[in-house]
C-alpha positions, 0 to 999 in steps of 0.5 A, a space after each residue: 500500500 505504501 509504494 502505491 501511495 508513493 507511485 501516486 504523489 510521484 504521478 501527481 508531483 509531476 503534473 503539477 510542477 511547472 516546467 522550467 527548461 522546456 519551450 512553452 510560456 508557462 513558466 513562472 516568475 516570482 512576482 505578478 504585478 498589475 499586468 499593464 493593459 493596452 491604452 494605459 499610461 506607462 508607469 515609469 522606472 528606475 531600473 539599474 544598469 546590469 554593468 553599471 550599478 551607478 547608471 539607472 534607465 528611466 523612460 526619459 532616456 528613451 524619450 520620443 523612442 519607441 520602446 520594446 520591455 523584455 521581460 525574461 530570465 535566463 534560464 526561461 526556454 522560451 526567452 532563449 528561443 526568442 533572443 535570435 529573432 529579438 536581436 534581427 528586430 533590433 538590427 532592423 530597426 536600431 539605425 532609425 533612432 527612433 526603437 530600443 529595447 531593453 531586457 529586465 531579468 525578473 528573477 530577483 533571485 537568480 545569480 548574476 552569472 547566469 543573467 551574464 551567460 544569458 547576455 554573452 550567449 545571444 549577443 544582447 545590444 541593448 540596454 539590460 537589468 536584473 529586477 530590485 527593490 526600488 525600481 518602482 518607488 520602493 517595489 520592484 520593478 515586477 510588482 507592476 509589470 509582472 504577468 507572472 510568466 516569462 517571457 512577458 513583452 510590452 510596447 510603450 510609446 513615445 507619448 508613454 502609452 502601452 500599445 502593445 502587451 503579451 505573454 509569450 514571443 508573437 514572432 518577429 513579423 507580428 512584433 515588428 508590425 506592432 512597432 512599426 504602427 506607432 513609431 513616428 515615420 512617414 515614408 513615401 518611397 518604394 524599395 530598391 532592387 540592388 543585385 539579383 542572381 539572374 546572369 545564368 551564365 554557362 556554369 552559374 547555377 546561383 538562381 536556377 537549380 535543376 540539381 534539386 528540382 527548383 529555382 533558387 532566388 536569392 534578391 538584395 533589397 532596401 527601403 528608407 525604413 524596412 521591407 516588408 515581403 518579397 515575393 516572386 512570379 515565375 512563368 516558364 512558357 507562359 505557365 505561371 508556377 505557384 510562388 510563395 514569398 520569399 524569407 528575410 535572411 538579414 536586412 537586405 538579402 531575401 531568399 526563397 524556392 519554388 519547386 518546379 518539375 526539372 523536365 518542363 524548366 530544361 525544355 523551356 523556350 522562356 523563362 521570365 522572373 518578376 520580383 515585387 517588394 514591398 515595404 510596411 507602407 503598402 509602397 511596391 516595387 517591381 523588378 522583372 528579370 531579362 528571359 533566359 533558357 537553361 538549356 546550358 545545363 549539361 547532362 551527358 551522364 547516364 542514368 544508373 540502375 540501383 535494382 531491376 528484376 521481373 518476377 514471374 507469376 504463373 497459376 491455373 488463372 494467371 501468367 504474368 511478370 511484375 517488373 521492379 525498377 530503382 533508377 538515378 540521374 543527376 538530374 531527373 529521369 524522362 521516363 522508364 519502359 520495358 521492351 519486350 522480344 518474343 522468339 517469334 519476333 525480334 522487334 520490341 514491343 515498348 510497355 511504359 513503366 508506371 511511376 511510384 516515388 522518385 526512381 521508383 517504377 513498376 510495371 505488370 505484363 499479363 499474358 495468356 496462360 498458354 504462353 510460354 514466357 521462357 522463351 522471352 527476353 527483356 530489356 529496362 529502357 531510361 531517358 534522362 533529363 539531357 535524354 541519355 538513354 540506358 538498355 539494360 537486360 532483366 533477369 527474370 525470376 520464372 516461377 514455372 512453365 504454363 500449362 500445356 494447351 487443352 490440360 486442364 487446370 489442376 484443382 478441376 482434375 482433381 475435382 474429377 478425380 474426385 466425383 469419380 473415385 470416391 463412390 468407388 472407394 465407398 462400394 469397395 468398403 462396403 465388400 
């Protein structure tokens, strides 16, 4: 009875301690404070400088700056998940003078090396504190702030109004958007394409890949202030393909894929790209790129066989052979077939192979079940993208010889065989 009491508050212990290591936002704090809504006035403070117990920030020193509250620790999974985006939205945003962010570590309790550690790791630029009594007034700085979970982040205006409150890290875009809502800039002027991978010339692969079966952008652009998006339109032949929008990389550099089917990008006359950027002021600019063909690519290097067989089924209702492939190319392969000689004649008959995956075909042949199919020979056929064409021999794997014509299948004999004798063994029992 004791260890089953023990097994229980072991079960219950564990669902009822707060995770603190793991990547969700409920972890605690020590102190929940009023929880500031959106609309209220800022309260203002007197945080101590983490590297300068002589230096106090206060709201005044962010004065008509858009200011970012971190609210975190540094042993808080999820503030160590969120740091490499906070600091891309520092970059961002640090060279307008008008955004800053500062850090408050509000685990009064935790040792000032783990805080530094925190700071070392990810590379903080910004101004940092750990909580204290007398930060607001005679309290600390959590008694007001505090949501009682880290991380916790607030937006304060540079008229000292909160315009933005949340428990947990939204993602770089929806942060950034808040912010830039209520930083005080006005722009009129669209961004600006700087450089754009689309030489292709012989040998440069930089923009279009058929090696992994996609076109690969990669766009430096800039804005007054930041871009938004970028996204791409492709159309190979007058076929648009579906374009999804290109990622951030920093600053100024976007990149993004658009799967295609490597075939119809070698085969086309025309290829056009036309990039569009936008800024967080609805301002666009386009950039279409000159036409090109890929057709400089070369591929003079056959495609490979990793497995091929046939396997002959035979039974008193079927004759077949069920055709196995496992082929490679460099690039893609065109199609994959069978060809079939029969003894009587020496052309091929071409059976085209069904695709199930990448390399992967198959391919059943069924025929009638007088043939004699051991009299037969086979040949996998494979074009590749550059169309180098691959005739390899299949050993195939047979299971029997087709009944003679006029035999009769065995299970109906047997039924013969049976009416027959079994009347016969009976009398004979009977004697």
């Amino acid at each position: 009875m004791k260890k089953i009491i023990l097994i229980f508050l072991f079960v219950l212990a564990t669902l009822i301690i707060p995770n603190i290591s793991g990547n969700n936002i409920s972890e605690i704090k020590p102190i929940k404070g009023d929880e500031l809504e959106v609309g209220v006035d800022a309260v203002d403070f007197n945080l101590r400088d983490f590297y300068n117990d002589n230096n106090y920030y206060s709201l005044s020193d962010f004065e008509g700056k858009v200011l970012l509250l971190d609210l975190m620790a540094s042993w808080c999974g999820p503030c160590q998940a969120s740091m490499p985006e906070m600091v891309k939205l520092h970059e961002f945003l640090i060279d307008t003078g008008k955004f800053e962010i500062i850090s408050i570590g509000v685990d009064q309790s935790e040792p000032r090396s783990d805080l530094e550690w925190f700071d070392e790791t990810f590379g903080i630029a910004w101004p940092m504190s750990q909580d204290h009594d007398g930060a607001i007034g005679s309290d600390s700085f959590s008694s007001v702030y505090g949501t009682g979970y880290v991380p916790s982040y607030y937006i304060v205006t540079p008229d000292r109004k909160i315009s933005y409150a949340n428990v947990g890290w939204e993602g770089l875009e929806i942060v950034l958007l808040e912010v830039m809502k209520v930083m005080d800039i006005t722009d009129a002027e669209a961004p600006v394409f700087h450089y754009y991978y689309d030489s292709m010339e012989a040998g440069d692969q930089a923009e279009l890949s058929i090696l992994n079966n996609a076109i690969d952008f990669k766009v430096n652009v800039t804005d007054n202030n930041l871009v938004e998006s970028v996204k791409a339109e492709i159309s190979i032949d007058g076929v648009y393909y579906a374009t999804p929008k290109l990622s951030r990389v920093d600053n100024v550099q976007w990149a993004g894929k658009i799967g295609v089917f490597p075939i119809d990008l070698y085969d086309a006359k025309k290829v056009d790209i036309k990039l569009i950027a936008t800024d967080y002021y609805n301002n666009s600019k386009a950039y279409t790129s000159k036409s090109f063909d890929v057709t400089f690519v070369e591929d003079d290097v056959k495609p490979t066989i990793n497995l091929g067989k046939g396997t002959h089924f035979l039974n008193d209702e079927l004759n077949k052979i069920y055709f196995e492939l496992n082929a490679k190319d460099d690039y893609a392969i065109r199609s994959a077939s069978v060809l079939e000689y029969s003894s009587e004649d020496a052309t091929a008959v071409e059976h085209q192979m069904e695709k199930e995956g990448a390399g992967i075909y198959s391919l059943n042949i069924e025929y009638d079940l007088s043939i004699n199919l051991h009299s037969y020979h086979y040949e996998f056929k494979i074009v590749d993208l550059g169309h180098n064409v691959i005739i390899s021999p299949i050993a195939v794997d047979f299971q029997g010889e087709p009944p003679e014509e006029g035999f009769l299948p065995i299970n109906i004999n047997f039924f013969i065989f049976a009416l027959v004798a079994i009347p016969i063994m009976k009398k004979l029992k009977k004697l």
